[in-house]
C-alpha positions as CSV (number, residue, x, y, z in Angstrom):
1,X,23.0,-24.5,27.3
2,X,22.3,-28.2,27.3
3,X,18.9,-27.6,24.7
4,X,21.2,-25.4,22.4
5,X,23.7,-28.5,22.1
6,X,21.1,-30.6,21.2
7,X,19.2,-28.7,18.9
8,X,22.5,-28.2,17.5
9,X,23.0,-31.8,17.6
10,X,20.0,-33.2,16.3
11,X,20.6,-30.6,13.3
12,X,23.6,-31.6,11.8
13,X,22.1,-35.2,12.1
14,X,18.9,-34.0,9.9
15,X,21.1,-32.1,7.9
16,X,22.8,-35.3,6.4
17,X,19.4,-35.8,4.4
18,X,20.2,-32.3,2.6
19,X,24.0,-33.1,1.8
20,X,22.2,-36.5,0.2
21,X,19.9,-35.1,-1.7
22,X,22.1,-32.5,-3.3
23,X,24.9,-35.1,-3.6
24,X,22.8,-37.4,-5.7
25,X,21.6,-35.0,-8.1
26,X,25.3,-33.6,-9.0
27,X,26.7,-37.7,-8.7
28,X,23.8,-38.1,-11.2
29,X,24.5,-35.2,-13.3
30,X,28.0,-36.3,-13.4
31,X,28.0,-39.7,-13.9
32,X,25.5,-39.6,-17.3
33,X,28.0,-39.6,-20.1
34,X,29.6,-42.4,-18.5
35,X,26.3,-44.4,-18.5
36,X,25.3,-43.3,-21.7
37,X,28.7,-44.9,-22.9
38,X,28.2,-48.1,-21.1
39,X,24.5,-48.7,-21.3
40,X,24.0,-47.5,-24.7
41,X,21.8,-45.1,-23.9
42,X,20.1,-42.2,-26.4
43,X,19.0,-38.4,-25.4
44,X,15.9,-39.6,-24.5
45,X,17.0,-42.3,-22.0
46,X,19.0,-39.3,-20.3
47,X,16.0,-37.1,-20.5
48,X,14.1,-39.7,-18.6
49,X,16.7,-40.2,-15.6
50,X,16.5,-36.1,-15.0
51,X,13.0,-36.2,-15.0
52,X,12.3,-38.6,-12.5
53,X,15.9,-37.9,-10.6
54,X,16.1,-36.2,-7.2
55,X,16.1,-32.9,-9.3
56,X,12.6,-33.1,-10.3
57,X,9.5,-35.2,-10.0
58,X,10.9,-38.3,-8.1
59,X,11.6,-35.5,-5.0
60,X,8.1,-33.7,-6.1
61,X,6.5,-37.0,-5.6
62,X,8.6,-37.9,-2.4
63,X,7.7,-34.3,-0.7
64,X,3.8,-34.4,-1.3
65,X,3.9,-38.1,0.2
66,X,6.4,-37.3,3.2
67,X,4.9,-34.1,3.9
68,X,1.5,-35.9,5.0
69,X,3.2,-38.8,6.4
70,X,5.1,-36.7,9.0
71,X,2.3,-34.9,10.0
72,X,-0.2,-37.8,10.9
73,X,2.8,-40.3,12.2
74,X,5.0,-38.5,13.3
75,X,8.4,-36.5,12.1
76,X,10.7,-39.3,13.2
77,X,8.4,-41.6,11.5
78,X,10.6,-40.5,8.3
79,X,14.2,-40.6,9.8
80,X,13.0,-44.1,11.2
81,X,12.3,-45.8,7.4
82,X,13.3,-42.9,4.5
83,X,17.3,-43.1,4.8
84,X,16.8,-47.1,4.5
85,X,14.4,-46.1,1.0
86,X,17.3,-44.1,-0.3
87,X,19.8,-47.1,0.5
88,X,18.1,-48.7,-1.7
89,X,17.9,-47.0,-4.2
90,X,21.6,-46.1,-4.4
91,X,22.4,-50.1,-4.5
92,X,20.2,-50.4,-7.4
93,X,22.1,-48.0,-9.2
94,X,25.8,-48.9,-8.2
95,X,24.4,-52.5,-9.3
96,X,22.8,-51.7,-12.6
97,X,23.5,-53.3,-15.6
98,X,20.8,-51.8,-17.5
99,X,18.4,-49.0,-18.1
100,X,15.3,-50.0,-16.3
101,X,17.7,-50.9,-12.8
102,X,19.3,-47.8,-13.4
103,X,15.7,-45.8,-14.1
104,X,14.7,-47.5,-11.0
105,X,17.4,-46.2,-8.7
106,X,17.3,-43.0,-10.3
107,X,13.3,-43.0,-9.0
108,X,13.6,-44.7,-5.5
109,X,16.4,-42.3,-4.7
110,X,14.7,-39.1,-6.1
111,X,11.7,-40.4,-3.8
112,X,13.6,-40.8,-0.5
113,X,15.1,-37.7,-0.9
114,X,11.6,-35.7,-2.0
115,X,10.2,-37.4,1.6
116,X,13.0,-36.3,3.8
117,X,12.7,-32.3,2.4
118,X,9.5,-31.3,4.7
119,X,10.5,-33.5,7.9
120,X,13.7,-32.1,7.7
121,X,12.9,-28.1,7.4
122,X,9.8,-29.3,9.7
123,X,11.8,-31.0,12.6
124,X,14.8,-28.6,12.7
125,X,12.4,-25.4,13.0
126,X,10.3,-27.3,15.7
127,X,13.6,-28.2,17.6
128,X,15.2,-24.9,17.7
129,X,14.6,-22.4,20.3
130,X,13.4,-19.0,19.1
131,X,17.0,-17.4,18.8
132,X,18.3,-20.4,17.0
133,X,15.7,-21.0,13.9
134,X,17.9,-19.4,11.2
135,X,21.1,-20.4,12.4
136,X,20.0,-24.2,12.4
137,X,18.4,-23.9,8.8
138,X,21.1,-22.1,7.5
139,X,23.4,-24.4,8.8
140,X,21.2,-27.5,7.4
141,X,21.5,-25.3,4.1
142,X,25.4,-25.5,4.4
143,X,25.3,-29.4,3.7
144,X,23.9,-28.1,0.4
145,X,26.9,-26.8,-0.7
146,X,29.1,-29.5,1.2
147,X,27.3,-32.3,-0.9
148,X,27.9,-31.1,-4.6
149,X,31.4,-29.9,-3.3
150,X,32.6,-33.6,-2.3
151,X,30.8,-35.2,-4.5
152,X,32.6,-32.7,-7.8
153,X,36.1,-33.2,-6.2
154,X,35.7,-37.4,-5.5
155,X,34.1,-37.5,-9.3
156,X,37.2,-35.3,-10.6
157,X,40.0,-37.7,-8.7
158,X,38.0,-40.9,-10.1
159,X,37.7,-39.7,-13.5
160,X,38.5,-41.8,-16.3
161,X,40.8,-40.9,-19.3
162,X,38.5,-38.6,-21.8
163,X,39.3,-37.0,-25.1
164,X,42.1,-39.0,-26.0
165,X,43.7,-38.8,-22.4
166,X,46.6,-41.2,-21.0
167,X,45.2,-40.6,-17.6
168,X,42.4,-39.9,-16.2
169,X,41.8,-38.6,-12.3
170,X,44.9,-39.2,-9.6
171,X,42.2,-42.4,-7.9
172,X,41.4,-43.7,-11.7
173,X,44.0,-46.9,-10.3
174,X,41.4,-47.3,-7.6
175,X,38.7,-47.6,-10.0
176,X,40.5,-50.2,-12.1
177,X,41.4,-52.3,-9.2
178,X,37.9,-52.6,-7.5
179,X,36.6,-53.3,-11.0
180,X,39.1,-55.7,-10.9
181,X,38.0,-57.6,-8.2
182,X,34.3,-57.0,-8.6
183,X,34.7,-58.3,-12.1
184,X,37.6,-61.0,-11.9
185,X,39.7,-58.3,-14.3
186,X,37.2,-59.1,-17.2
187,X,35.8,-55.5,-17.9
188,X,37.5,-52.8,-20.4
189,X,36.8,-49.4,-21.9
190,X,32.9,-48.0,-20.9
191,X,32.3,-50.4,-18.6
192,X,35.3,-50.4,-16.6
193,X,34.8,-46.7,-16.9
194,X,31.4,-46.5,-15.6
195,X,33.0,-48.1,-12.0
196,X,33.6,-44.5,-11.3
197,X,30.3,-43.4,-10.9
198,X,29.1,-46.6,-8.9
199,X,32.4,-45.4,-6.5
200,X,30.7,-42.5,-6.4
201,X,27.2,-43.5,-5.5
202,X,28.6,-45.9,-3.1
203,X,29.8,-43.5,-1.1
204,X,26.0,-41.6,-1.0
205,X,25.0,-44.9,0.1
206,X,27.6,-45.2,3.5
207,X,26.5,-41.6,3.8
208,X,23.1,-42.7,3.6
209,X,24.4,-45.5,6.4
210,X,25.5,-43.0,9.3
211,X,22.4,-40.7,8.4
212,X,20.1,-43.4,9.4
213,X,22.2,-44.7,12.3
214,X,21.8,-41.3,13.4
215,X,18.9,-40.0,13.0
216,X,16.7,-43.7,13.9
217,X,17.6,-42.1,17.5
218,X,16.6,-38.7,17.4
219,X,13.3,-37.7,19.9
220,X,10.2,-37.0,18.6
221,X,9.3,-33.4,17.8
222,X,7.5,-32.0,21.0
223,X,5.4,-30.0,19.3
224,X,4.4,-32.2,16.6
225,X,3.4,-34.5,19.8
226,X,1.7,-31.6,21.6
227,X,-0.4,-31.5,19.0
228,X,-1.2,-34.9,18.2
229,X,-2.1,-35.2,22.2
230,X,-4.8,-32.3,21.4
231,X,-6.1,-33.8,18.6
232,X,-6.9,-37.1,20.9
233,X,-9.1,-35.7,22.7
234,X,-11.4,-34.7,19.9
235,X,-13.9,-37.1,19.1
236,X,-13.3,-37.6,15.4
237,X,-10.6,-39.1,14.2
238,X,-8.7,-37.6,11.7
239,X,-7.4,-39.8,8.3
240,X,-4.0,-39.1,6.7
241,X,-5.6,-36.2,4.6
242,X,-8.2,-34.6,6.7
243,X,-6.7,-31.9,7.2
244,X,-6.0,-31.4,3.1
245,X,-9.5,-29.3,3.0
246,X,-8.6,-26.8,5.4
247,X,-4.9,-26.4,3.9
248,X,-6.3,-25.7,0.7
249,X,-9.4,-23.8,2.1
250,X,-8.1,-21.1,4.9
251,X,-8.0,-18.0,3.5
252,X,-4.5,-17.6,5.6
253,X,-3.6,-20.8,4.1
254,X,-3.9,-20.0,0.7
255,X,-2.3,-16.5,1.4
256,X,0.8,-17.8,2.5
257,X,0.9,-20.9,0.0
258,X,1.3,-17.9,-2.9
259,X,3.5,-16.1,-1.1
260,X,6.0,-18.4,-0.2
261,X,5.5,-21.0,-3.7
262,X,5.9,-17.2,-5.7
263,X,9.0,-16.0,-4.0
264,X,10.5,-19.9,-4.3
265,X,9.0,-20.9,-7.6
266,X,11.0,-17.8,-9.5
267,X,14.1,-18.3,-8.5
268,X,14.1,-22.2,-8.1
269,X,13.1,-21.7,-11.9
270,X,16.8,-20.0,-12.4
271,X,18.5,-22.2,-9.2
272,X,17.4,-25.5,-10.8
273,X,18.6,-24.7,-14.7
274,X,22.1,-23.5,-12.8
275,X,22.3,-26.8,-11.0
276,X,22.0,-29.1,-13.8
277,X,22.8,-26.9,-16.7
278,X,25.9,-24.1,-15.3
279,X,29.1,-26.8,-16.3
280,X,27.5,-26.9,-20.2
281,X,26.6,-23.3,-19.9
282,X,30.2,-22.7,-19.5
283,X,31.4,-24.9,-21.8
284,X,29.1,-23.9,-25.0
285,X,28.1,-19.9,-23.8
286,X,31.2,-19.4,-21.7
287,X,34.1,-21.1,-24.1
288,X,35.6,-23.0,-21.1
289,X,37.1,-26.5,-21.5
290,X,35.4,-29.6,-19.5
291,X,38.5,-28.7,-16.5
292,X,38.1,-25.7,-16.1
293,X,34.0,-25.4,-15.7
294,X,34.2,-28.5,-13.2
295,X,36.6,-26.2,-11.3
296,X,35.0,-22.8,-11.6
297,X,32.0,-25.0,-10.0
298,X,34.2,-25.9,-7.3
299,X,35.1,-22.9,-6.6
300,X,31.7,-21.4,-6.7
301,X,30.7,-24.2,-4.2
302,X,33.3,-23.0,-1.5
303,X,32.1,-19.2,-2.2
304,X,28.5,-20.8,-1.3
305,X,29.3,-22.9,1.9
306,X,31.2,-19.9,3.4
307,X,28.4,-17.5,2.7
308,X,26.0,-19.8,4.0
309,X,28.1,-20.3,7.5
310,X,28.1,-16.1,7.4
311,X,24.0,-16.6,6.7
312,X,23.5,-18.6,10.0
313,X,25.4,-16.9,12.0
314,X,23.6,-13.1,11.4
315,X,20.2,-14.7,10.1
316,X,18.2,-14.5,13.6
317,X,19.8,-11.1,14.5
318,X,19.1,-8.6,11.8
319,X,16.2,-7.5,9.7
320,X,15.4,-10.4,7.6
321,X,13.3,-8.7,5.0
322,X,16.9,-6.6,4.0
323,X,18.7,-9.7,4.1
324,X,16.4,-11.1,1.7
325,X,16.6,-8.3,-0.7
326,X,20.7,-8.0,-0.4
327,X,20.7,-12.0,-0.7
328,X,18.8,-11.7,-4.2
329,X,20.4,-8.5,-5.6
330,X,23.2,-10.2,-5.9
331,X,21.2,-12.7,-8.2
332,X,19.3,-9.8,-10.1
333,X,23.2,-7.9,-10.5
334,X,24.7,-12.0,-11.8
335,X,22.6,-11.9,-14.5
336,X,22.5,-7.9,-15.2
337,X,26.4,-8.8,-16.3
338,X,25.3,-11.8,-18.5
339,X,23.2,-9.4,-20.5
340,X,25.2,-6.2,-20.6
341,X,28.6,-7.8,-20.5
342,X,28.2,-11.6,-21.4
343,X,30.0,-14.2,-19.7
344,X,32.5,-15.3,-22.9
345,X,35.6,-13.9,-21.0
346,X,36.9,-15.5,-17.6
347,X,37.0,-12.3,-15.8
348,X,33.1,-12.3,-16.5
349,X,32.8,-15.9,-15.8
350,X,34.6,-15.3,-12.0
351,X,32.3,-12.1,-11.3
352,X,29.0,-13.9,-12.5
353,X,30.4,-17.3,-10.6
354,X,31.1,-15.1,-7.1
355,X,27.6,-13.1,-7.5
356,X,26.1,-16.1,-8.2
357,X,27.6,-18.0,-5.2
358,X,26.9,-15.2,-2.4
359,X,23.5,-15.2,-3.4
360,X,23.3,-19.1,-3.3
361,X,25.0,-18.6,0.2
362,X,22.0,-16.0,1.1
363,X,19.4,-18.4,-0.2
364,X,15.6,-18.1,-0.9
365,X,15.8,-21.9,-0.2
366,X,16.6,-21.1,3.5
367,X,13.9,-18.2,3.8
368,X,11.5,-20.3,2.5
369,X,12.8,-23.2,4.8
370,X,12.7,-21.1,7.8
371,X,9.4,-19.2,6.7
372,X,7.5,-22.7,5.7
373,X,7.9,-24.2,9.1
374,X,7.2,-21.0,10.7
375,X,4.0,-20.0,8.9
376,X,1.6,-22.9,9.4
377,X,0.4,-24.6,12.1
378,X,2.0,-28.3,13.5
379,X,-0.8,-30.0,12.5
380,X,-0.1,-29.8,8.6
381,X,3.1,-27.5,8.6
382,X,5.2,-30.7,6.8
383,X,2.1,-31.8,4.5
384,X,2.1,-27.8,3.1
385,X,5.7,-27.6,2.7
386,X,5.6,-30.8,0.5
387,X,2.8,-29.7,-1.5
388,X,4.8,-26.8,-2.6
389,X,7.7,-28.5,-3.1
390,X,5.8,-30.6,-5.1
391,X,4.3,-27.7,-7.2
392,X,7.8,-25.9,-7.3
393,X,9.9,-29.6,-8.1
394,X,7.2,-30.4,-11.0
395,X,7.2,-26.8,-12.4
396,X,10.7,-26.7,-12.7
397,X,11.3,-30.1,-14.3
398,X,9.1,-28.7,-16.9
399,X,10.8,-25.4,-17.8
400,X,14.5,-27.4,-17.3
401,X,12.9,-28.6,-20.9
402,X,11.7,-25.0,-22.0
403,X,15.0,-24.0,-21.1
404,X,16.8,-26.6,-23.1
405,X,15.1,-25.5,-26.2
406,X,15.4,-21.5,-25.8
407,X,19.3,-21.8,-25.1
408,X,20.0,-24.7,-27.9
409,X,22.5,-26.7,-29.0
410,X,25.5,-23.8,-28.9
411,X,24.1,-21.6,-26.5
412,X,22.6,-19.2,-29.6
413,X,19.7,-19.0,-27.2
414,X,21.6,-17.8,-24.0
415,X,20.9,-14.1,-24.7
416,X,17.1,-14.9,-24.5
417,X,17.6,-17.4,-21.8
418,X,18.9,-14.4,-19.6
419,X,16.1,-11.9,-20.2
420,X,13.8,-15.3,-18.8
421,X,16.0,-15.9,-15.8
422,X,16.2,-12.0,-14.9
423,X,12.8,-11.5,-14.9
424,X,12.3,-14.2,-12.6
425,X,14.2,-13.4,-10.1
426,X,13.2,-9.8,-10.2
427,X,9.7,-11.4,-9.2
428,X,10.9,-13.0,-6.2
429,X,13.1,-10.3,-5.4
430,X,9.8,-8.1,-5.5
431,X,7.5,-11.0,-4.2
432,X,10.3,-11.6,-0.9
433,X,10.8,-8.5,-0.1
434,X,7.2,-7.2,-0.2
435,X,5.9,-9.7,2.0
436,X,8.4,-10.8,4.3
437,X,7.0,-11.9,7.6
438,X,8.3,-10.7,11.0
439,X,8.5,-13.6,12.9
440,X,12.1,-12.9,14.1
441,X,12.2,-13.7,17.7
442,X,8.9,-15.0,18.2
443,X,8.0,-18.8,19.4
444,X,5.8,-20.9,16.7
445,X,3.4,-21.2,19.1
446,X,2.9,-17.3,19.6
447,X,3.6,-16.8,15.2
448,X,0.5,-19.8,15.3
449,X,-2.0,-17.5,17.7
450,X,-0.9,-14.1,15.8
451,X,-2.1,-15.7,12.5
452,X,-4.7,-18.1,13.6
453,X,-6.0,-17.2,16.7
454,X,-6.2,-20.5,19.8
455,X,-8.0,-22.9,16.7
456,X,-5.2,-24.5,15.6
């Protein structure tokens, strides 16, 4: 009883970094207009802070880096130094005053948060015991949905007046008065208005604060030392990416790399255009007004958390390869509606936003989480996770600007857009279900010995 209270301990602590990372790339993806305004800054400013943002190749850098970090020092190695790299880079962005302090926030945060992703799938899996796996990923998947959620509702109540507005968001008056005092009361329009967004990454940064007080005390992972004891008393000493070649060169290894990067890759494709994109999909395809898509997204958030709880809870007790499929129907059946029914009515809107959120809630992100840190050995098991994080991060940042240019300015693209997204996740429908493992109930040593034999 004692180990299940502090697996589920030193979960929720890990989890924090998940709830960070989501929180900064919807803070981010919130706060631009009001940037744009203050800074002066053009399209392809804005392209530039999404591109190196926590939503794409800042955390594609950060995972390749952390990943081989936590394997040759150590998992808490990264909970000991990251939070205070993401610290960081939150002040520089609450502080900036222009667009290279703001571009360097944007970077240093995306980093930190890319570094964290494989210690954090890594560490949780390695602390569970064998009935507790998918209920402690799926409840580090929870904070998720909890980060966007806070973040939505705290960026709504801090709004400032738009579109000819008296009033902006009920804590607007708290805005004013700490730009009053930060300021001495000598700041108006966009850059009293931009005080919301620092508010809001402020709070990321206290966040960020308890995270590290946190997780600075959490144990080693015992089998990530385990392992490291073996490797001692081998004569050769192995460098930060020794064990790169065999990653890359195990037939097993390569196996499972396309597996798991196909069934992630497809629908992180569709997942990542949602995240950034869904609020101005609404607006221009759907016909909503700014309000109203901020709180459909709400809602859909809620929808998301509670499916996710349901997730955890049944995840290490039924068949996982059917939960994967039900999980991405829902998906598949979201965008079957966009293409046979369209989503310019609001009933359509609250059916696609509910499919949409149960299959969030069911996530590929947590098979592949709990199937990443169950399918390779200890020795490299973060250092492959961050490689294809990296690949699926990079890739995705790259078709976030196909995307932009099939669905235009208006959403005349959208109909084509759809056919794309479908397709994709019919693939890792296909690719998921196929070739599911059946780990279920099995220790990581005994899943390591099944696959590799006593060599690793």
């Amino acid at each position: 009883m004692e180990k299940k209270k502090s697996s589920l301990k030193s979960t929720i602590a890990v989890s924090l970094t998940n709830y960070l990372d989501a929180g900064a790339i919807v803070a981010g993806a919130s706060g631009l207009t009001l940037w744009k305004d203050y800074l002066g800054l053009t399209e392809g400013n804005l392209g530039w802070l999404n591109a190196i943002s926590a939503n794409c190749l800042g955390a594609a850098i950060g995972a390749i880096i952390g990943g081989f970090l936590a394997d040759k020092y150590g998992r808490k190695f990264i909970y000991t130094y990251n939070m205070l790299l993401y610290m960081l880079g939150v002040l520089f962005i609450v502080f900036s005053t222009n667009f290279p302090m703001l571009l360097t926030g944007f970077l240093i945060t995306g980093i930190s948060v890319g570094v964290g992703v494989p210690a954090s799938w890594t560490y949780i899996s390695e602390n569970s015991e064998i009935g507790n796996r998918g209920r402690n990923i799926g409840i580090s998947q929870m904070a998720w949905g909890v980060g966007p959620t806070i973040i939505l509702i705290l960026g709504t109540l801090l709004a400032p007046p738009t579109g000819g507005a008296e009033s902006g968001g009920l804590l607007f008056g708290f805005v004013e008065w700490t730009a009053g005092i930060v300021t001495g009361g000598t700041v108006s329009g966009a850059a009293m208005n931009v005080f919301s967004s620092r508010i809001v990454f402020a709070s990321l940064f206290f966040v960020a604060l308890i995270a590290w007080l946190l997780q600075r005390r959490l144990h080693e992972s015992e089998e990530w030392v385990a392992m490291k004891s073996a490797a001692t008393c081998e004569t050769k000493k192995d460098g930060m990416f020794a064990s790169f070649g065999t990653l890359l060169t195990n037939r097993i290894n390569v196996r499972t790399i396309i597996f798991l990067a196909g069934m992630y890759l497809t629908w992180n494709l569709v997942s990542s255009v949602m995240g950034f994109f869904q609020q101005h999909i609404y607006e221009t395809a759907g016909g909503l007004s700014n309000e109203y898509a901020n709180l459909l997204s709400v809602g859909q958030w809620v929808v998301i958390i509670l499916t996710t709880f349901g997730f955890s809870m049944i995840v290490d007790k039924v068949n996982q390869r059917w939960l994967y499929f039900i999980g991405v129907s829902f998906a598949v059946l979201a965008w079957v509606l966009v293409i046979a029914v369209g989503i310019n009515s609001l009933s359509s809107l609250l059916i696609f936003s509910l499919l949409w959120g149960l299959q969030a809630g069911i996530s590929v992100q947590s098979f592949y989480a709990l199937w990443a840190s169950e399918l390779f050995p200890a020795r490299y098991r973060a250092a492959a996770q961050g490689i294809m994080f990296f690949i699926v991060r990079g890739l995705s940042a790259a078709w976030g600007i196909g995307f932009a240019y099939i669905y235009g300015e208006n959403g005349e693209g959208f109909a084509i857009a759809a056919f794309v997204m479908l397709a994709l996740l019919v693939v890792s429908l296909v690719i998921g279900t196929v070739g599911a493992p059946q780990t279920r109930g099995k220790s990581l040593d005994q899943i390591t010995k099944e696959r590799y034999g006593d060599t690793f």
